[in-house]
VOFI-614936 format. One record per residue (C-alpha): x, y, z. Coordinates in pm, whole numbers, plus 50000, padded with zeros to 5 digits. Layout:
// residues N
c1->X | c2->Y | c3->Z $
...
// end
This chain:
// residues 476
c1->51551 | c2->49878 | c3->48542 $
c1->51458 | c2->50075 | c3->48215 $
c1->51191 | c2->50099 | c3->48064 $
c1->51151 | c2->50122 | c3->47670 $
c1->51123 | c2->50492 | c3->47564 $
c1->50907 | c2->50397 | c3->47210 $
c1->50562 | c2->50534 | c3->47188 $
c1->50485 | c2->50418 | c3->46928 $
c1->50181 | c2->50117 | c3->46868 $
c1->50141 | c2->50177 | c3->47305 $
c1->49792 | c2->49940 | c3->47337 $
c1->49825 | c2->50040 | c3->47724 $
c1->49951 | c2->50300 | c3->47966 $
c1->49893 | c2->50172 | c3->48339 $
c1->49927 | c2->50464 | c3->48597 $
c1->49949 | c2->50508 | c3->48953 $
c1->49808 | c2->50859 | c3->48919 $
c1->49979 | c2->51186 | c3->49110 $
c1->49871 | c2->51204 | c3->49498 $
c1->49916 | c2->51499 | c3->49655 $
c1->50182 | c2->51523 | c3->49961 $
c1->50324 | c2->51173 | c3->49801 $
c1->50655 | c2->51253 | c3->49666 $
c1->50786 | c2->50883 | c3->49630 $
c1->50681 | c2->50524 | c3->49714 $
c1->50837 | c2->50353 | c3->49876 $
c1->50913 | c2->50029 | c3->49670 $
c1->50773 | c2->50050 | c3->49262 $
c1->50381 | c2->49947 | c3->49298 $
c1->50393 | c2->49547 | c3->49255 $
c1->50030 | c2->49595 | c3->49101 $
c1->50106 | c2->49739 | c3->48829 $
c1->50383 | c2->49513 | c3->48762 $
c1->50193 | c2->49203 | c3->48794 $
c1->49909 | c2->49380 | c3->48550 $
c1->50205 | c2->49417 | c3->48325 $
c1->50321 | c2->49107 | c3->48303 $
c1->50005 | c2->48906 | c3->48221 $
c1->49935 | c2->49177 | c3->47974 $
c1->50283 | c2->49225 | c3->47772 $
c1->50269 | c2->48898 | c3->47619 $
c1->49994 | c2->49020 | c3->47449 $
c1->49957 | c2->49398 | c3->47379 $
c1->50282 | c2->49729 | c3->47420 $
c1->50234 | c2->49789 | c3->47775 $
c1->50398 | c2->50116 | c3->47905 $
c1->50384 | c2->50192 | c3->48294 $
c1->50348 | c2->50556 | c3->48479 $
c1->50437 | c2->50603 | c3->48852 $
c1->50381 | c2->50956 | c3->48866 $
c1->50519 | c2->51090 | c3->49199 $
c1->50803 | c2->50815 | c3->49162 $
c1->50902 | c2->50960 | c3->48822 $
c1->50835 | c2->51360 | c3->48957 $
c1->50509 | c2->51394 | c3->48793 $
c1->50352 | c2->51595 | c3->49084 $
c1->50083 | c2->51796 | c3->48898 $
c1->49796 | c2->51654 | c3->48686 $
c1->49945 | c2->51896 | c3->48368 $
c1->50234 | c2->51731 | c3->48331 $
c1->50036 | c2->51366 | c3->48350 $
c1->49771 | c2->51468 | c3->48089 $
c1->50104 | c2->51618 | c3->47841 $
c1->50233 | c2->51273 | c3->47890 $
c1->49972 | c2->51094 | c3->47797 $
c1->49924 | c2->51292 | c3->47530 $
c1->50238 | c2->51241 | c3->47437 $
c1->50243 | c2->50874 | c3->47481 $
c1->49902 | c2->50840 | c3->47282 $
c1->49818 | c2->50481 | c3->47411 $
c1->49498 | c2->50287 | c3->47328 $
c1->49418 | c2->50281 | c3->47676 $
c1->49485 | c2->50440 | c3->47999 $
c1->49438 | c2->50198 | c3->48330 $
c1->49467 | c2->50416 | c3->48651 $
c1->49536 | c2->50248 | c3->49005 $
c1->49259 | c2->50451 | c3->49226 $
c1->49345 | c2->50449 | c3->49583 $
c1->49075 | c2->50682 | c3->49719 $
c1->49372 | c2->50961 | c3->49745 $
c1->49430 | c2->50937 | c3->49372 $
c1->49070 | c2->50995 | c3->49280 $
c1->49099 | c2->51393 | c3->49222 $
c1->49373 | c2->51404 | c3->49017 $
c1->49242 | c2->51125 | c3->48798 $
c1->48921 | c2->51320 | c3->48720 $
c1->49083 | c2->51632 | c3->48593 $
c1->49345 | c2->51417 | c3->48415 $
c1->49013 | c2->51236 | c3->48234 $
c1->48833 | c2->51538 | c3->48180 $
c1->49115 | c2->51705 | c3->48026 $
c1->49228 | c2->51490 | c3->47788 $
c1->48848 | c2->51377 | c3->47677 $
c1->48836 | c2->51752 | c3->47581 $
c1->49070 | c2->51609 | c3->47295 $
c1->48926 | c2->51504 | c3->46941 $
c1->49039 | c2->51147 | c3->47022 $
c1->49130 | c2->50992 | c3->47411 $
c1->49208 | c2->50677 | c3->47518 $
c1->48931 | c2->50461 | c3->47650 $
c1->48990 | c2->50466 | c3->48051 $
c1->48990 | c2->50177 | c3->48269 $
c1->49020 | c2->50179 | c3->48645 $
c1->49080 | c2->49967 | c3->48940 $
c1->49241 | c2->49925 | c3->49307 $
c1->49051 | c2->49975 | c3->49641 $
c1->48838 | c2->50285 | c3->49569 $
c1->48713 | c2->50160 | c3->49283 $
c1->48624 | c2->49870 | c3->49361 $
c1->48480 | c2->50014 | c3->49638 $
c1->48257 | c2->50280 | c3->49490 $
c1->48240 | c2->50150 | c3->49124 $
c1->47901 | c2->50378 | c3->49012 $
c1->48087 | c2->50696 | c3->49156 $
c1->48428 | c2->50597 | c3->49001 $
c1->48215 | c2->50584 | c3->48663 $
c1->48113 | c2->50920 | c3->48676 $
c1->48451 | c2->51015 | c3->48669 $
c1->48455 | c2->50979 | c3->48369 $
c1->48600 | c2->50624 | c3->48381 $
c1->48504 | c2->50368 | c3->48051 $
c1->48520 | c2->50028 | c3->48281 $
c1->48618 | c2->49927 | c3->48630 $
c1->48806 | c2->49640 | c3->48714 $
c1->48636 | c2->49535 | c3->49016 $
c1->48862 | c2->49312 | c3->49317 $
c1->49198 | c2->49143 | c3->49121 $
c1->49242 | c2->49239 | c3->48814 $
c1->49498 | c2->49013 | c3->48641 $
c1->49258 | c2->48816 | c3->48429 $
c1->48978 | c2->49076 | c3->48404 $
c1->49232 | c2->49362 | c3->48261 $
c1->49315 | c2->49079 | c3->47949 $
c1->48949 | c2->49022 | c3->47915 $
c1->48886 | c2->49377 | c3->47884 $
c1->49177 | c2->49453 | c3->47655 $
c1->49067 | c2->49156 | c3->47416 $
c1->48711 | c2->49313 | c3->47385 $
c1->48846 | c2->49692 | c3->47351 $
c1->49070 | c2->49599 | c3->47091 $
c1->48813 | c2->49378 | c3->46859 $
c1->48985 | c2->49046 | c3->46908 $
c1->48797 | c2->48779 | c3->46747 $
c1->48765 | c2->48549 | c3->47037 $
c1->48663 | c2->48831 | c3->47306 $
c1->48408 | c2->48842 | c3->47529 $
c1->48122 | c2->49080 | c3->47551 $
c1->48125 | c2->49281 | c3->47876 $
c1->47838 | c2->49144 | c3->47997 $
c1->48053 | c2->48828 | c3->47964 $
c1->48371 | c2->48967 | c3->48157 $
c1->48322 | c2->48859 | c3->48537 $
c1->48452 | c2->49113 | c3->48794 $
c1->48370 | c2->49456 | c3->48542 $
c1->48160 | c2->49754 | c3->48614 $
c1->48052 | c2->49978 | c3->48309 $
c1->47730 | c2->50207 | c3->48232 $
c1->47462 | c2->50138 | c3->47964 $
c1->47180 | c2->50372 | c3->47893 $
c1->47286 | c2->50620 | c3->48246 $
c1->47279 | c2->50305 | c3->48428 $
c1->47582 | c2->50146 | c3->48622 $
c1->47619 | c2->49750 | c3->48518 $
c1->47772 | c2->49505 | c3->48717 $
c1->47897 | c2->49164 | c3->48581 $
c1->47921 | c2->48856 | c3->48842 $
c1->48192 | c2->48844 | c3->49031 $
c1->48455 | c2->48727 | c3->48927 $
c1->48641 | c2->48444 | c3->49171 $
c1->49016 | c2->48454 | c3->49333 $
c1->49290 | c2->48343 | c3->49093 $
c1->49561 | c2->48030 | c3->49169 $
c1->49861 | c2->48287 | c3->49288 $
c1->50114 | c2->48032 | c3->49181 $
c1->50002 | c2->48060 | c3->48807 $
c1->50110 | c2->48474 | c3->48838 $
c1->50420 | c2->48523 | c3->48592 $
c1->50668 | c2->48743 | c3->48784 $
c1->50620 | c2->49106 | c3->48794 $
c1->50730 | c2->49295 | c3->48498 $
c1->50962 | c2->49494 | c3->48653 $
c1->51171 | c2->49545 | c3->48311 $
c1->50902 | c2->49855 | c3->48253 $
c1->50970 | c2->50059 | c3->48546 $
c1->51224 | c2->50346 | c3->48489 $
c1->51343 | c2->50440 | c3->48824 $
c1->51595 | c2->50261 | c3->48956 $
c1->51652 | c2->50431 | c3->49320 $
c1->51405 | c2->50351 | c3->49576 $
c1->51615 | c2->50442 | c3->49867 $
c1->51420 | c2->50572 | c3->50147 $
c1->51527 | c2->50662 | c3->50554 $
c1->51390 | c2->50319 | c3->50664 $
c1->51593 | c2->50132 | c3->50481 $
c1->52018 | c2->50065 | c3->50393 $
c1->52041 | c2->50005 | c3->49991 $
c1->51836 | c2->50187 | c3->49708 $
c1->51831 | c2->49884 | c3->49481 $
c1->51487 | c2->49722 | c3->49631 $
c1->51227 | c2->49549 | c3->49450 $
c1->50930 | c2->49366 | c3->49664 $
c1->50780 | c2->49051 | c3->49615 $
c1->50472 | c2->48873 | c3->49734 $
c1->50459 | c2->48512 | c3->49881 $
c1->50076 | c2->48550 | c3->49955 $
c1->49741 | c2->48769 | c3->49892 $
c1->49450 | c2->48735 | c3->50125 $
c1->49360 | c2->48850 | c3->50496 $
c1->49120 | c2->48649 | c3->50727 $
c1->49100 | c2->48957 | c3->50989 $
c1->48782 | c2->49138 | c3->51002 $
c1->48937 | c2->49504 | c3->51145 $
c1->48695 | c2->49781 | c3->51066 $
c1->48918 | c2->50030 | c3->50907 $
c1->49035 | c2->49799 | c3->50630 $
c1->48887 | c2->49725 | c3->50255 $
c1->48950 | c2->49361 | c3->50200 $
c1->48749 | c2->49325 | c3->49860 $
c1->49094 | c2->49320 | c3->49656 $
c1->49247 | c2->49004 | c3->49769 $
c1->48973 | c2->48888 | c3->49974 $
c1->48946 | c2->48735 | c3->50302 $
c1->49118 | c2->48397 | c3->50290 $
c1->49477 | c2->48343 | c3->50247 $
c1->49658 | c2->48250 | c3->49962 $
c1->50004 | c2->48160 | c3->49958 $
c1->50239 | c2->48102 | c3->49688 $
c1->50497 | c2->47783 | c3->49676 $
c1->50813 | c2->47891 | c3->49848 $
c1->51049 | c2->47737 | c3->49663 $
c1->50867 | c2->47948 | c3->49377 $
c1->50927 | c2->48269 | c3->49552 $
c1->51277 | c2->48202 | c3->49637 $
c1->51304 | c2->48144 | c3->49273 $
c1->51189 | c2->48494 | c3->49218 $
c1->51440 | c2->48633 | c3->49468 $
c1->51734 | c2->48472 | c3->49303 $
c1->51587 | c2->48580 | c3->48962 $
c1->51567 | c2->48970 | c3->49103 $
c1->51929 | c2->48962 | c3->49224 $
c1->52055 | c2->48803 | c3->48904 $
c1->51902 | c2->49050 | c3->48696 $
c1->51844 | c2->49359 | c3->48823 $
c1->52107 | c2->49332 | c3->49105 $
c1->51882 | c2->49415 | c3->49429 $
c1->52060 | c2->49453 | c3->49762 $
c1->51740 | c2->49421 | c3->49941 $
c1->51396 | c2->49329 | c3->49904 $
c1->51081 | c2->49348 | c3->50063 $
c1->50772 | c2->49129 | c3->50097 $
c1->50454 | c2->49283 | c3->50087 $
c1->50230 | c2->49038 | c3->50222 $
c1->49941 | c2->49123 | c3->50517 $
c1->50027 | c2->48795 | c3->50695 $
c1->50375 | c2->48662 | c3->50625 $
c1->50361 | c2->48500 | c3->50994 $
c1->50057 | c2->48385 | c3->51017 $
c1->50129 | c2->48037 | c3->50898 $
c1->50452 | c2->47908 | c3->51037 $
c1->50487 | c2->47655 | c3->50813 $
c1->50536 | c2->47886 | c3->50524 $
c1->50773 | c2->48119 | c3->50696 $
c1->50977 | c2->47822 | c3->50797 $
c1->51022 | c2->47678 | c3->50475 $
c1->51065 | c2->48026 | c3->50289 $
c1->51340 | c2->48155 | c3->50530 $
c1->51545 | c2->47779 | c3->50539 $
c1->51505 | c2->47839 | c3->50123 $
c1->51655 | c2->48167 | c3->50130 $
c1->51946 | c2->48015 | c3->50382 $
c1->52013 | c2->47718 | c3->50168 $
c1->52045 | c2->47990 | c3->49809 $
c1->52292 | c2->48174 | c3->50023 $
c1->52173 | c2->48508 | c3->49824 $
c1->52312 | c2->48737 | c3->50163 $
c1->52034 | c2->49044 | c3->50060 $
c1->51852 | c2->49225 | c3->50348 $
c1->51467 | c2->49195 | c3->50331 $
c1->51205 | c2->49350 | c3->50581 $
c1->50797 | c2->49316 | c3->50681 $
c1->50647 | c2->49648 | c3->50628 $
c1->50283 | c2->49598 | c3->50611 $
c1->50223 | c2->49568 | c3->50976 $
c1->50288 | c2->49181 | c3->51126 $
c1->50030 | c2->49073 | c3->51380 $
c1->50138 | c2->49109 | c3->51700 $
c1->49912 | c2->48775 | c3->51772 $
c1->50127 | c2->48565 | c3->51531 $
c1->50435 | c2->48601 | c3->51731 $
c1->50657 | c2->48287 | c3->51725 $
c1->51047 | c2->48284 | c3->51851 $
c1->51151 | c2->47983 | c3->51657 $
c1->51059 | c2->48170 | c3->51357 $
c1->51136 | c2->48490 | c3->51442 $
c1->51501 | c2->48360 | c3->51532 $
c1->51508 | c2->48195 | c3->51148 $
c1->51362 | c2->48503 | c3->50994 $
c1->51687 | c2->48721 | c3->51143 $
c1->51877 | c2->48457 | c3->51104 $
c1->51770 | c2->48431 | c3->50689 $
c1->51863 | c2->48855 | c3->50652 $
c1->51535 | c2->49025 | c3->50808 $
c1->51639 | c2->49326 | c3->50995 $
c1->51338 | c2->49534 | c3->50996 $
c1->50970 | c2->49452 | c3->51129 $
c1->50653 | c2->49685 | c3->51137 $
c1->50386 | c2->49577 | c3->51436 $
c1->50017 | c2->49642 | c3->51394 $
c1->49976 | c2->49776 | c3->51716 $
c1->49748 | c2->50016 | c3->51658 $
c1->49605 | c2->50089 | c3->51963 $
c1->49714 | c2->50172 | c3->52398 $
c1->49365 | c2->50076 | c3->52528 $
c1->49196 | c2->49764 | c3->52477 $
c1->48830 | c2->49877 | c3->52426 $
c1->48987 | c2->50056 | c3->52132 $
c1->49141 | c2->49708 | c3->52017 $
c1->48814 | c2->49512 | c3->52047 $
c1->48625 | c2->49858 | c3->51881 $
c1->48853 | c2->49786 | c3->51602 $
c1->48822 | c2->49428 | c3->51577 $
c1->49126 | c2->49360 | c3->51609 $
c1->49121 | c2->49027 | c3->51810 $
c1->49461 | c2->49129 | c3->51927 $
c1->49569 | c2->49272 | c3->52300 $
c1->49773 | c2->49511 | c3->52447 $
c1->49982 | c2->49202 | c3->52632 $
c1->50038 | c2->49040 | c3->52304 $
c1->50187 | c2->49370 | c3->52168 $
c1->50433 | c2->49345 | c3->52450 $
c1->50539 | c2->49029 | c3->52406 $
c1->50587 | c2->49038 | c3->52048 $
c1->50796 | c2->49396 | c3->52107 $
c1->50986 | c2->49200 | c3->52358 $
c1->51054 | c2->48925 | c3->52133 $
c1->51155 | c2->49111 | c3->51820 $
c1->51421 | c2->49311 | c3->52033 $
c1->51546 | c2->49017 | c3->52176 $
c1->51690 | c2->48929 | c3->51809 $
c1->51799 | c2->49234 | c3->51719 $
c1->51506 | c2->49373 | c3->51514 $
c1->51459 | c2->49783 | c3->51353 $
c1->51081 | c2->49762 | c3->51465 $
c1->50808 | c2->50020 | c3->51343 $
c1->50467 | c2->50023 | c3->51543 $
c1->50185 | c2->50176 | c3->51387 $
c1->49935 | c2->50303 | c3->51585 $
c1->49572 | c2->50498 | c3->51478 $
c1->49389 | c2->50790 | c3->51654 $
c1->49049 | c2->50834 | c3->51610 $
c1->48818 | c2->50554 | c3->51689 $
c1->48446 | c2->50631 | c3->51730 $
c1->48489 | c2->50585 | c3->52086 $
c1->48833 | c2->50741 | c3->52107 $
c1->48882 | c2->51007 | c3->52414 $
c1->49167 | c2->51187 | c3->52504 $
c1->49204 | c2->50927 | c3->52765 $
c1->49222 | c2->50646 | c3->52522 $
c1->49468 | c2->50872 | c3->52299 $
c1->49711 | c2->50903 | c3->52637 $
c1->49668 | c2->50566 | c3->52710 $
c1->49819 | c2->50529 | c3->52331 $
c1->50078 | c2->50779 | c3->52358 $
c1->50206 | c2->50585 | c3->52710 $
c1->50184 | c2->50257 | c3->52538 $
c1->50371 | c2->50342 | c3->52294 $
c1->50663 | c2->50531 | c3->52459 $
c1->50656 | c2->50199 | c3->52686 $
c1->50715 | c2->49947 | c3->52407 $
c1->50994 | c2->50197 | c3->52290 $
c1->51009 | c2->50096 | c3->51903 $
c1->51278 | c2->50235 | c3->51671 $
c1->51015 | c2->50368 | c3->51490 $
c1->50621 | c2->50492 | c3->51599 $
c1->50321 | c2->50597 | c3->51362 $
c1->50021 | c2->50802 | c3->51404 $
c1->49825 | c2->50793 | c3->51177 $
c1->49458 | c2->50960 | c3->51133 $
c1->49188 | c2->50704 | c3->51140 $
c1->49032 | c2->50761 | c3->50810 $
c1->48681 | c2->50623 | c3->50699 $
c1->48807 | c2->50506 | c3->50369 $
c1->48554 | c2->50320 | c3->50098 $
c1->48448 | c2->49997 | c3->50132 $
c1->48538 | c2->49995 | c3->50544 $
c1->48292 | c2->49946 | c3->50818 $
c1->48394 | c2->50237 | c3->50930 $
c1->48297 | c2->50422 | c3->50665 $
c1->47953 | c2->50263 | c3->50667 $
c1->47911 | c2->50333 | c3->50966 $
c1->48005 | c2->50677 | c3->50957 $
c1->47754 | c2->50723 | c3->50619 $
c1->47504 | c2->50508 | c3->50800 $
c1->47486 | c2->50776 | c3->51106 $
c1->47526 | c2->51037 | c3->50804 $
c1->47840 | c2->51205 | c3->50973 $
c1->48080 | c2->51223 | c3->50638 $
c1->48106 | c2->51582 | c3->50622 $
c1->48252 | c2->51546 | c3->50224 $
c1->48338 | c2->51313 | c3->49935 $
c1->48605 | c2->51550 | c3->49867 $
c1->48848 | c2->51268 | c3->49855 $
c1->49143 | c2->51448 | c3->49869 $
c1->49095 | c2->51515 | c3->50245 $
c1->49096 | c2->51131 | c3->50305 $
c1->49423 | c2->51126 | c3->50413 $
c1->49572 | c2->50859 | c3->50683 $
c1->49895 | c2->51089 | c3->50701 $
c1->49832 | c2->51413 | c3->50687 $
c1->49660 | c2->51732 | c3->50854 $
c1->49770 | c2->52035 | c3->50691 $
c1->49522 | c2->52194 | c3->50462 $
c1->49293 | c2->51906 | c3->50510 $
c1->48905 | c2->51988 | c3->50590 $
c1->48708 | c2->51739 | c3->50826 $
c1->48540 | c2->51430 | c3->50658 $
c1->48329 | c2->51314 | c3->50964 $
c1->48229 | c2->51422 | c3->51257 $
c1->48339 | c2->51247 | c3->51517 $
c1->48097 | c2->51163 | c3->51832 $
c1->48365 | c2->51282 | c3->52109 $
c1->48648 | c2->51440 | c3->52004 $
c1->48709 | c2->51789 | c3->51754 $
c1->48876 | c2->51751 | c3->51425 $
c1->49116 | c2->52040 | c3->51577 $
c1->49141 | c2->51821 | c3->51913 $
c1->49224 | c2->51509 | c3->51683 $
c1->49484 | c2->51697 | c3->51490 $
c1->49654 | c2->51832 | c3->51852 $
c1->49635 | c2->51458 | c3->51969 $
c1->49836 | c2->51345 | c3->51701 $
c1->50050 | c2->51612 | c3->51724 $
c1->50147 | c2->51532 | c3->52084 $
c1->50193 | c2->51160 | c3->52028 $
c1->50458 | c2->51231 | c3->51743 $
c1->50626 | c2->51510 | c3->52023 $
c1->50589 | c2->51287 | c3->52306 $
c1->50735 | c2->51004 | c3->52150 $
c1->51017 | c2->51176 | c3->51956 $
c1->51113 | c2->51439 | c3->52184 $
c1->51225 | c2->51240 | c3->52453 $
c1->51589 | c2->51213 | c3->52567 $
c1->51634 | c2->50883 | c3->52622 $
c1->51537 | c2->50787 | c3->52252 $
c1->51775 | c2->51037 | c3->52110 $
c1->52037 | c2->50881 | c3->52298 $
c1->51939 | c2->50547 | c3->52231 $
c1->51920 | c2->50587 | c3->51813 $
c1->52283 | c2->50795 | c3->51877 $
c1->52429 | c2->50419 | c3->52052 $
c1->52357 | c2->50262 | c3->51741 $
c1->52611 | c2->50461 | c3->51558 $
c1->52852 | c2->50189 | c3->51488 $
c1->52987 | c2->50304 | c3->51145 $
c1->52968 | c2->50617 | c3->50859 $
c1->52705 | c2->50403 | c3->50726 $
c1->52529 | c2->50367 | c3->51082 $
c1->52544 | c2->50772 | c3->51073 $
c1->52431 | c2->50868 | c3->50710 $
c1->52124 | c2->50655 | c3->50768 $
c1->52046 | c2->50794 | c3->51127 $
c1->52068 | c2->51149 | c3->50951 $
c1->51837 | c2->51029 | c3->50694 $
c1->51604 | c2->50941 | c3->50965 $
c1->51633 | c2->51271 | c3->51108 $
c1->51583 | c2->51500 | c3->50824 $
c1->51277 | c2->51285 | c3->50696 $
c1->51119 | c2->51294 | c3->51055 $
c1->51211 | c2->51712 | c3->51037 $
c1->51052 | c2->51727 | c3->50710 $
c1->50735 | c2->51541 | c3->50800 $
c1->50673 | c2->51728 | c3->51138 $
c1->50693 | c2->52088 | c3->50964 $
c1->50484 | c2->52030 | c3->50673 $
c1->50236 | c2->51786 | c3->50781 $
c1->50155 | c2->51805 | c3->51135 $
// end
């Protein structure tokens, strides 16, 4: 993938904005690709992954851009990004002439009147594929363009006042032209979790039915969509053929939640004969687990599954909402090792109920199940979560500093609630001993150290290693 170097005539410049601690994805953000692609027909589109492309510090962003000197500037606001984004906008509106600045993604969607302030022109609010033409048409004076009042889905100020147009409803994803991945210009996405660096993911379906508190499901809303297989596996063949990917991986919330699909996906990818490696990384439900298609999903090049697990204590589980037990867990561990599966389980700390008791019963769960891989992550009140209602309803956020909102990491990050039973310094020492207790043990070194089959086996264990180092010095 390359992307064209010409400035000149650039009508937009979408960005996945610096975030700090972040210093690569790990696949190119399939947002901004799909933006891309409904857009380029259209209008010069130009695309920005900043910690992808080593853009680490808001400077070097706003000397881009200024560089670059596009129309408009569309930022992807994760709640993390939020920061960076503000001193990008208020440096560059110091200018004698700036872009007009869109934004969209979860936070702010979320939060659209505080996103505004920002300094932001327009928020696209929920998906953003039809809303971001709309928007484009009326910014650049097309004849047939709508008004904003007339754009469903937008958020905008009039008079000091925050507007908010109707809406707007859930597109058809089979009518989505592929990504536009021809913009990107990083090649290498290799990563320690993975065996190839040429990757590329791919969607089969947007949506979520599950009602877990510490999620925003406002994007892609709460039913499911899926896409035709056939159409995907089209896709697939069309990312090998052309930009040569070893691997891929699907980004859905709920590949397995409707066997049908799976089944007919993975006997589409076995009929193609394409022989590329693919993985689940989002977190599978541990409720959905099915051996028939588990056995085709191997059997069709899977080799690496991540397990919403997320808790070792049931009243956590049901606190969460997760409609999911600890038995089913261990079944669908069981399972997945049975066919030979690299399997991640993510787990969270930091319920409103959590104890240190619930936190142990976590740490012993999860040394039980015996994963290749475990996460802890710090159960964050993000935007547009009952959890963060709830916490702002009992008036425990401590700051909107959003750079402290951060699932993965402690170091130099303030409190941003207070939690009803446990310290922030207890929290951070709980999720210090799950990573130790879980990594420090014997008998998984010498388990990961069996798998050494090959050179290749070992280079990618020593990846492992030196990103796990890395991450426990810096972050915990």
């Amino acid at each position: 993938m390359q992307g064209d170097k010409k400035n000149e005539g650039v009508d937009i410049l979408l960005v996945w904005p610096p975030i700090e601690n972040y210093f690569s994805a790990a696949v190119p953000s399939i947002g901004l690709a799909y933006l891309a692609a409904v857009l380029e027909p259209h209008y010069n589109v130009k695309i920005l992954e900043c910690n992808n492309e080593g853009m680490y510090e808001p400077g070097v962003v706003i000397d881009y851009i200024r560089k670059m000197k596009p129309r408009v500037a569309g930022f992807h606001l994760a709640t993390l990004c939020v920061p960076c984004t503000e001193e990008i906008i208020k440096a560059l509106k110091e200018d004698e002439s700036y872009p007009v600045f869109l934004a969209g993604g979860p936070h702010a969607s979320a939060l659209p009147a505080e996103t505004l302030d920002i300094g932001v022109d327009y928020i696209a609010i929920g998906e953003a594929e039809a809303t971001v033409v709309e928007l484009m048409d009326f910014i650049t004076n097309k004849p047939e363009a709508k008004t904003p009042d007339d754009i469903e889905g937008i958020a905008f100020n009039r008079d000091g006042q925050t507007v908010t147009t109707e809406r707007r409803k859930l597109l058809d994803v089979n009518t989505l032209p592929y990504p536009a991945w021809h913009l990107f210009n990083k090649e290498d996405y290799s990563g320690a979790l993975r065996k190839t660096a040429k990757i590329l993911p791919v969607m089969s379906s947007r949506g979520c039915p599950e009602n877990c508190t510490f999620c925003y499901k406002e994007i892609f809303g709460t039913s499911i969509r899926f896409r035709n297989p056939k159409d995907v596996g089209d896709e697939i063949q069309y990312l090998k053929d052309t930009y040569q990917i070893e691997e891929f991986a699907i980004l859905d919330e709920n590949f397995t939640l409707s066997k049908k699909h799976a089944i007919e996906f993975c006997n589409l990818l076995l009929e193609r004969d394409l022989n590329l490696g693919w993985y689940l990384g989002n977190g599978v439900r541990v409720d959905s687990t099915d051996e028939e298609v588990i056995a085709l999903m191997k059997k069709a090049g899977n080799y690496r599954i991540a397990l919403g697990v997320d808790s070792g204590n049931d009243d956590i589980l049901r606190e969460l909402k997760k409609r999911i037990t600890k038995e089913q867990a261990r079944n669908a561990v069981k399972v997945y090792k049975k066919y030979g599966y690299e399997i991640t389980t993510f787990f969270l700390i930091g319920a409103p109920s959590e104890t240190k008791q619930t936190v142990q019963d976590t740490i012993n769960f999860a040394i039980e199940l015996n994963p290749d891989i475990a996460t802890f992550n710090n159960l964050t009140p993000l935007p547009g979560s009952q959890l963060y209602d709830y916490y702002d309803s009992k008036g425990a956020l401590l700051t909107k500093d959003w750079r402290h909102y951060n699932y993965f990491f402690y170091k130099d990050r303030d409190p941003v609630y207070t939690h009803p039973t446990l310290t922030w310094d207890e929290l951070r020492k709980l999720r210090t001993k799950a990573y130790r207790s879980f990594y420090y043990r014997p008998g998984y070194v010498f388990a990961q150290l069996k798998k050494i089959k090959s050179f290749s086996d070992f280079k990618l264990l020593m990846k492992k290693v030196f990103a796990f180092l890395g991450f426990m010095k810096t972050n915990l």
